[in-house]
VEXKOLDREN-405100 format. One record per residue (C-alpha): residue in three letters; x negated, y, z. Coordinates in steps of 0.1 Angstrom, whole numbers, plus 5000, padded with zeros to 4 digits. Example, Ala and Ser with C-alpha at 12.3 -4.5 7.8 and 13.67 -1.06 7.14 Angstrom:
BEGIN
ala487749555078 ser486349895071 
This chain:
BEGIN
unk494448195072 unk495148455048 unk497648765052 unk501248795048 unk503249075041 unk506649075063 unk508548965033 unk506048675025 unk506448545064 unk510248565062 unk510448385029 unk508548105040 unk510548075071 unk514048145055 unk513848015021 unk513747595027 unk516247625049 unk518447805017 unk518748135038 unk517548315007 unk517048264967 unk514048244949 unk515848544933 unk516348724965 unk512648684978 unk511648844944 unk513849124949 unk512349244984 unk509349154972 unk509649404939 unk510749674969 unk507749564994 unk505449684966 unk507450024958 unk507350104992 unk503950064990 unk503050254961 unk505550534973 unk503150545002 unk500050574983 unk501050864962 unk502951044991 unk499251015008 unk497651194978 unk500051454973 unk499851575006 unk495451515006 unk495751694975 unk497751994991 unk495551975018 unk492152005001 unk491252184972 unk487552024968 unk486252364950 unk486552584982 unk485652325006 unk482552425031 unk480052205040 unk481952115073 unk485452025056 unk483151805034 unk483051555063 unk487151565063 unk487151445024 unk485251215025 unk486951015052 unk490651085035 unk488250915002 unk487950655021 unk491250605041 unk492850625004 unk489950354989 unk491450135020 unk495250165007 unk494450094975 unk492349774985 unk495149675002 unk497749714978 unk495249524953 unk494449204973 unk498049194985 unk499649234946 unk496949144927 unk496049504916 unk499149644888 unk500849364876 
C-alpha cells in the first residue's frame, strides 16, 4: 500500500459520494504542497541562522550533518509525494 497525504485519503473517501469536486480536491491539494514547501524553506532559514558552516568546530560538525540529513528527508518526501517540482 502506498502513502496518502490527508487530502488524498479524504478525496477518495468524499469525492464518489459528490462531497467534493474534482476542482475542489485540486485546490487543497495545490495548498497541501504550499504548506509543504512553506515548511521546507522555514526549516532552512532557521538551519541557516543557526549554523554558519565557516565557524563551525569539529563538535558542531556532528549537529550539521544531521540537520543535512533531516532536510535530505523533507525534500525526499515532498519529491515522492509531488513528483519532485511540477
Amino acid at each position: 500500500m502506498s502513502k496518502q497525504t490527508a487530502v488524498e485519503f479524504l478525496e477518495e473517501k468524499y469525492r464518489p459520494k459528490g462531497y467534493i469536486t474534482a476542482e475542489e480536491f485540486a485546490q487543497a491539494k495545490e495548498m497541501e504542497k504550499e504548506q509543504i514547501k512553506d515548511a521546507v524553506k522555514n526549516e532552512l532559514k532557521l538551519i541557516g541562522s543557526y549554523f554558519d558552516v565557516s565557524k563551525l568546530e569539529t563538535k558542531e560538525q556532528g549537529h550539521h550533518i544531521r540537520f543535512t540529513a533531516i532536510l535530505k528527508d523533507r525534500f525526499d518526501y515532498y519529491n515522492k509525494t509531488y513528483g519532485g517540482n511540477k
